[in-house]
MOPAC internal coordinates of N, CA, C and O (Angstrom, degrees):
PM7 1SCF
backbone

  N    0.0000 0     0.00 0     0.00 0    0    0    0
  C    1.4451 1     0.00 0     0.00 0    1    0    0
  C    1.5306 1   108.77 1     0.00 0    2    1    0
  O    1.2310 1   121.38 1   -66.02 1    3    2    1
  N    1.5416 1   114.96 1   113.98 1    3    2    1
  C    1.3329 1   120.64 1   169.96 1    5    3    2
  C    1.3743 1   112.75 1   -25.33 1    6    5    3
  O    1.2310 1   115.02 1   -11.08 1    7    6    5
  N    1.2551 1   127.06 1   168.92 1    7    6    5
  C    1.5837 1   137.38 1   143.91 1    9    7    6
  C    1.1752 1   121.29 1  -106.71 1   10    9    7
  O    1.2310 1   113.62 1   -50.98 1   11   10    9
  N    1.7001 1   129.68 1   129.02 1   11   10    9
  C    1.1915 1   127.94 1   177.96 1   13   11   10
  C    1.6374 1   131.35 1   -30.34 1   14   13   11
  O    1.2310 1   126.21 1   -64.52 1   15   14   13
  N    1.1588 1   105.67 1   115.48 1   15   14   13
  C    1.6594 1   105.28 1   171.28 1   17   15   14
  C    1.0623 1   109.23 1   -19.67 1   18   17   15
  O    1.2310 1   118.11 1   117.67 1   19   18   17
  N    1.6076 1   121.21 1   -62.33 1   19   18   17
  C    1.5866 1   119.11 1  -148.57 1   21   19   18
  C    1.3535 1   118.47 1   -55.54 1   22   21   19
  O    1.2310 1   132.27 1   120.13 1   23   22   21
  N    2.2628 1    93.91 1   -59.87 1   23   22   21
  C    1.1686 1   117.66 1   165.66 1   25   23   22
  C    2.0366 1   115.90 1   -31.97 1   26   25   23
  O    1.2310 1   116.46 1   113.56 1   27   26   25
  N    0.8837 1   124.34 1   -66.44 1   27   26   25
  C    1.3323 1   141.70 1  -156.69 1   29   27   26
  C    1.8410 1    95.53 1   -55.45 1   30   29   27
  O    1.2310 1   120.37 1   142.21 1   31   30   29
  N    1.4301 1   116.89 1   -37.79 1   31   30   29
  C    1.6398 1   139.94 1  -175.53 1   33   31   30
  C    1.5332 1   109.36 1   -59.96 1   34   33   31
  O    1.2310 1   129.34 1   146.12 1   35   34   33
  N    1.7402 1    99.60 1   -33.88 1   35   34   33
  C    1.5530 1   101.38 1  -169.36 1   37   35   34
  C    1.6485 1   104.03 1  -112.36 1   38   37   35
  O    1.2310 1   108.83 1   149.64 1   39   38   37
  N    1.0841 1   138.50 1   -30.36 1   39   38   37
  C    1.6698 1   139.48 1   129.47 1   41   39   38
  C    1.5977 1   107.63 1    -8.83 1   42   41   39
  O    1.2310 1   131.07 1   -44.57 1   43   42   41
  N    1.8777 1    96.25 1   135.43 1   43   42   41
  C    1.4318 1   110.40 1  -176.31 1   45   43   42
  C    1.4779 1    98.84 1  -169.46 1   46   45   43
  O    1.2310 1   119.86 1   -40.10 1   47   46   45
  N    1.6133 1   117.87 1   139.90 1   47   46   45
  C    1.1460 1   115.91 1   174.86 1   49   47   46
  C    1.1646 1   121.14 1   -47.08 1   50   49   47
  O    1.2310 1   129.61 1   -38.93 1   51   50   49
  N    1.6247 1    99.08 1   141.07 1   51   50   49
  C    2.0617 1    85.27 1  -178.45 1   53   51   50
  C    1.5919 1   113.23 1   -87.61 1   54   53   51
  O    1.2310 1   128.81 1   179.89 1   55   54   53
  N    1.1895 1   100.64 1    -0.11 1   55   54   53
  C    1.6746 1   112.38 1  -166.98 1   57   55   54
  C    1.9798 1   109.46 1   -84.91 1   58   57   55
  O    1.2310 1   125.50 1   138.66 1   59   58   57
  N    1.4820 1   107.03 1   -41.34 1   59   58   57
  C    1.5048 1   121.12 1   176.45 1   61   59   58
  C    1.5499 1   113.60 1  -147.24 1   62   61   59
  O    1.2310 1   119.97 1  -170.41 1   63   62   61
  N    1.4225 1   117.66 1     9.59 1   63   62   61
  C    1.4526 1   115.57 1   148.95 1   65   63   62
  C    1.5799 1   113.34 1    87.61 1   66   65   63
  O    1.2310 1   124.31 1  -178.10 1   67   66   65
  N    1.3625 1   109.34 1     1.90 1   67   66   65
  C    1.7417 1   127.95 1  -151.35 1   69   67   66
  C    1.7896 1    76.54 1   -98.57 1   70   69   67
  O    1.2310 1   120.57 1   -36.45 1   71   70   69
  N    1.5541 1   116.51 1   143.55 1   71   70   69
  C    1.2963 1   141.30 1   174.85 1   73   71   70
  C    1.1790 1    91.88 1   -46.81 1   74   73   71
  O    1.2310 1   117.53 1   -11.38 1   75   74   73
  N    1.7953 1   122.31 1   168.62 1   75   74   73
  C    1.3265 1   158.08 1   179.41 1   77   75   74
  C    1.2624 1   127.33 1  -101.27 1   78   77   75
  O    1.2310 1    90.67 1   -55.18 1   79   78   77
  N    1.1673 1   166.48 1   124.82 1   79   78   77
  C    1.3913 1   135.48 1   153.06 1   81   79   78
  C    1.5576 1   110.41 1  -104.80 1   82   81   79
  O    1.2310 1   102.92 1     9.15 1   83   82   81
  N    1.0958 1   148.94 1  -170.85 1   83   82   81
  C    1.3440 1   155.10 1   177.53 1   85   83   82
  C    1.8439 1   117.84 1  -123.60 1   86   85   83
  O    1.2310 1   128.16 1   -64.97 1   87   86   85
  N    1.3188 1   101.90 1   115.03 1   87   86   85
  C    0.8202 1   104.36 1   155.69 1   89   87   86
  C    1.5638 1   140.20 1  -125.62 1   90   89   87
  O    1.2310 1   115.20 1   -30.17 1   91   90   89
  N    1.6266 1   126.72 1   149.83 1   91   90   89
  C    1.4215 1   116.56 1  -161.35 1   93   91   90
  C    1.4328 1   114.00 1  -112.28 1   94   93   91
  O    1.2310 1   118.46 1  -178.51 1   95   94   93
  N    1.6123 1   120.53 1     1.49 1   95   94   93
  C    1.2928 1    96.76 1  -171.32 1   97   95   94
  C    2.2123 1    94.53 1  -130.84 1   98   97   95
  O    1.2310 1   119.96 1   -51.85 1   99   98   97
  N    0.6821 1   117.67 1   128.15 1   99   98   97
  C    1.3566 1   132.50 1    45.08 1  101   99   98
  C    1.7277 1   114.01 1  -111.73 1  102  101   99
  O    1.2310 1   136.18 1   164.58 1  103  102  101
  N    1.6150 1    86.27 1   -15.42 1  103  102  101
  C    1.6227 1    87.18 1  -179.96 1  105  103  102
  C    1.6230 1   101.47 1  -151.90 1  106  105  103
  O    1.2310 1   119.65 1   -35.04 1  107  106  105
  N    1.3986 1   118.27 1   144.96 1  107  106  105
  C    1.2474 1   109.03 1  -156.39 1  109  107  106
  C    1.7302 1    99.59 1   -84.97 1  110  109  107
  O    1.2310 1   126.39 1   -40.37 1  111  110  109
  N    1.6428 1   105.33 1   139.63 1  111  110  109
  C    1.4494 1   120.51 1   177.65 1  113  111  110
  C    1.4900 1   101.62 1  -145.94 1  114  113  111
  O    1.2310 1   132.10 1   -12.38 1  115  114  113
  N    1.6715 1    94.23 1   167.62 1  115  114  113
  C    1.7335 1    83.18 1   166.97 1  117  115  114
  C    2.0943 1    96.50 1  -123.91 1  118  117  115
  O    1.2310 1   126.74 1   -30.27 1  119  118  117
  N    0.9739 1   104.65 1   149.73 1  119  118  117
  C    1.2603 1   113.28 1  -153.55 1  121  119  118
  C    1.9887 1   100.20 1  -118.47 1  122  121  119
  O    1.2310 1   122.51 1   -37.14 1  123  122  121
  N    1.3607 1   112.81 1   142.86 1  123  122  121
  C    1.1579 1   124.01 1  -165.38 1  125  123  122
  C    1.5268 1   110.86 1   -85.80 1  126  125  123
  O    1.2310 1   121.06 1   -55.01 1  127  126  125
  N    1.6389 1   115.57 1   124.99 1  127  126  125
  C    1.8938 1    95.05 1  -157.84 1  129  127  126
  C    2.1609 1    86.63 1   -77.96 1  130  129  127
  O    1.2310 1   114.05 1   136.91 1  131  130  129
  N    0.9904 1   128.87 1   -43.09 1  131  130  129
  C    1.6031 1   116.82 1  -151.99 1  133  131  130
  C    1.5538 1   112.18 1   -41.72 1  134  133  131
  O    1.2310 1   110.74 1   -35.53 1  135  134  133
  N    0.7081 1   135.01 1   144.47 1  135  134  133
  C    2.0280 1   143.82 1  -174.79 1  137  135  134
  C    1.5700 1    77.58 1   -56.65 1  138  137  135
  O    1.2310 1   116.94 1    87.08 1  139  138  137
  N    1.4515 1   123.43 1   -92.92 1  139  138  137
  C    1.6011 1   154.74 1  -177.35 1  141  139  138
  C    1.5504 1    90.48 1    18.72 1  142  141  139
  O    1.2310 1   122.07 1    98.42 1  143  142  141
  N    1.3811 1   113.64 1   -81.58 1  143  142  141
  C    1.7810 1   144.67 1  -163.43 1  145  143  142
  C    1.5201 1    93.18 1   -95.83 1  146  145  143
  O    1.2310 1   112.56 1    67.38 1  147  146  145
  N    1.3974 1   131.65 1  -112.62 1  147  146  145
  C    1.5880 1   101.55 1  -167.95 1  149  147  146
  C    1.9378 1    81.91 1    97.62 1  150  149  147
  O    1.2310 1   103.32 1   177.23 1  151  150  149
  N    0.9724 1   148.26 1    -2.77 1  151  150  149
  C    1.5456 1   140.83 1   159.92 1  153  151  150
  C    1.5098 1   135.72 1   -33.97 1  154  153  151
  O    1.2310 1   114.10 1   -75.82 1  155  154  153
  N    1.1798 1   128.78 1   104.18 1  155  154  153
  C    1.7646 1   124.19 1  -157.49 1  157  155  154
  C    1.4966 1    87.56 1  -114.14 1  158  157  155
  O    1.2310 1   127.22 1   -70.18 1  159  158  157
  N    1.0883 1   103.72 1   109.82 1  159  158  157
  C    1.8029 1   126.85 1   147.88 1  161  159  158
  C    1.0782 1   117.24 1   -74.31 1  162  161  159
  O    1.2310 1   123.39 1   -55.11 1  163  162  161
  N    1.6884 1   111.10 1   124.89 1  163  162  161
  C    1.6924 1   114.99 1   170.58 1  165  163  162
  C    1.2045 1    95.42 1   -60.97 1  166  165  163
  O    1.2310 1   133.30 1   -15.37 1  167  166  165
  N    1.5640 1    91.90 1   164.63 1  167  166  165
  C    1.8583 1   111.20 1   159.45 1  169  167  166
  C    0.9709 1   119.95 1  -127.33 1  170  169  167
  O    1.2310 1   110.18 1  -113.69 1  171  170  169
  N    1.8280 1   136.04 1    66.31 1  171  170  169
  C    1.5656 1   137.17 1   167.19 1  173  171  170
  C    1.1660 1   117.41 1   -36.39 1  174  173  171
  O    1.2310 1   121.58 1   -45.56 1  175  174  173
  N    1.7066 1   114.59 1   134.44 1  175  174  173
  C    1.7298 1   125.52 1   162.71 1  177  175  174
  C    1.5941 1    94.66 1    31.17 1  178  177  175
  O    1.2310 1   124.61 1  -127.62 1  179  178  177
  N    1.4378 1   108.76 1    52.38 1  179  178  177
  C    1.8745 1   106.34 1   162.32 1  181  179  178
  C    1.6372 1    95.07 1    61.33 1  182  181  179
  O    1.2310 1   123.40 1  -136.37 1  183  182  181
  N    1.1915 1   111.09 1    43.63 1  183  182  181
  C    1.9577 1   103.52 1   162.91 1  185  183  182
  C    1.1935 1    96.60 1  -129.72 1  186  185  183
  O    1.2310 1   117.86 1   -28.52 1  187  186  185
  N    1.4655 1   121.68 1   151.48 1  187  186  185
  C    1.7186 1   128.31 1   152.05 1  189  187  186
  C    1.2909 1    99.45 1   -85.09 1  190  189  187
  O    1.2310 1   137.59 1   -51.52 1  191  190  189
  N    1.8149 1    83.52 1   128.48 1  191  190  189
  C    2.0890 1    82.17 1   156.04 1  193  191  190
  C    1.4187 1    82.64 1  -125.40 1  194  193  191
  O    1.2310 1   139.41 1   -48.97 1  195  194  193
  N    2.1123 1    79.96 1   131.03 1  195  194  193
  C    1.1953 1   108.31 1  -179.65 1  197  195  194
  C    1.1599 1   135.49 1  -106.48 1  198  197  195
  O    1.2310 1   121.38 1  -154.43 1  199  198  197
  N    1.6869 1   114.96 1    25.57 1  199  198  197
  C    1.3324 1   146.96 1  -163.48 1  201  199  198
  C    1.5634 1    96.82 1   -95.27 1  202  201  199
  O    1.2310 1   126.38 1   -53.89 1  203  202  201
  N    1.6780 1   105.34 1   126.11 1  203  202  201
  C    1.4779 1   115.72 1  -169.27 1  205  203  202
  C    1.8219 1    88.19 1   -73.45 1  206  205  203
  O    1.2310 1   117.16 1   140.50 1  207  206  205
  N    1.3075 1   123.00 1   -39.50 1  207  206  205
  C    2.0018 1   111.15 1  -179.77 1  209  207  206
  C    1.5909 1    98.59 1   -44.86 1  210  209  207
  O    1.2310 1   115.61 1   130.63 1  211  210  209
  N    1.1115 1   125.94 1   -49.37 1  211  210  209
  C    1.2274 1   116.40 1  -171.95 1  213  211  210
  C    1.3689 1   124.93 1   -81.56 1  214  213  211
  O    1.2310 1   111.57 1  -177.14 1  215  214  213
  N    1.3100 1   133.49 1     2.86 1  215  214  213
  C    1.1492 1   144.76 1   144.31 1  217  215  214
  C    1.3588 1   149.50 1   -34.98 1  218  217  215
  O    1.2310 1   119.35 1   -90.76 1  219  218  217
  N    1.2079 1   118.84 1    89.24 1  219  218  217
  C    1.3263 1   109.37 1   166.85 1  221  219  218
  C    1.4185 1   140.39 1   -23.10 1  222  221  219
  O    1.2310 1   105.77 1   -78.33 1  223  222  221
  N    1.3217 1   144.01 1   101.67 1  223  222  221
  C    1.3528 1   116.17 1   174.59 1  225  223  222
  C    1.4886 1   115.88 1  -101.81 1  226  225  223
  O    1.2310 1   129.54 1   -31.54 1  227  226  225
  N    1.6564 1    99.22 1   148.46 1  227  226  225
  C    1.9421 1    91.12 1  -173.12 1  229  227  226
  C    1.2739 1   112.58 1   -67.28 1  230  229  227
  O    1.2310 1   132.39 1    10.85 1  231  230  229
  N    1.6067 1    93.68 1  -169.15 1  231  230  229
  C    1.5983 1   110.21 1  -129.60 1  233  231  230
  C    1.7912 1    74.88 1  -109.09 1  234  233  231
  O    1.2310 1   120.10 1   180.00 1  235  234  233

């Protein structure tokens, strides 16, 4: 399940503050746009967790 436009507008990494975008496959996260960080947040039952421990870091 998408996440609201609006919501998604006011979302920002918590790690360097750089916008989000969303992605759903293979598993839905919202992902940090700056090269630098590069940070993938799960997204539970349509929630961000926006806790850098819980973070993905890229590959």
């Amino acid at each position: 399940m998408p996440l609201e436009a609006g919501l998604l507008e006011i979302l920002a990494c918590p790690e360097c503050h750089a916008p989000l975008h969303e992605e759903t496959e293979p598993t839905p996260e919202l992902v940090c746009e700056s090269k630098s960080c590069g940070l993938a947040y799960p997204v539970r039952d349509g929630i961000p967790v926006l806790l850098v421990d819980e973070a993905r870091r890229p590959a």
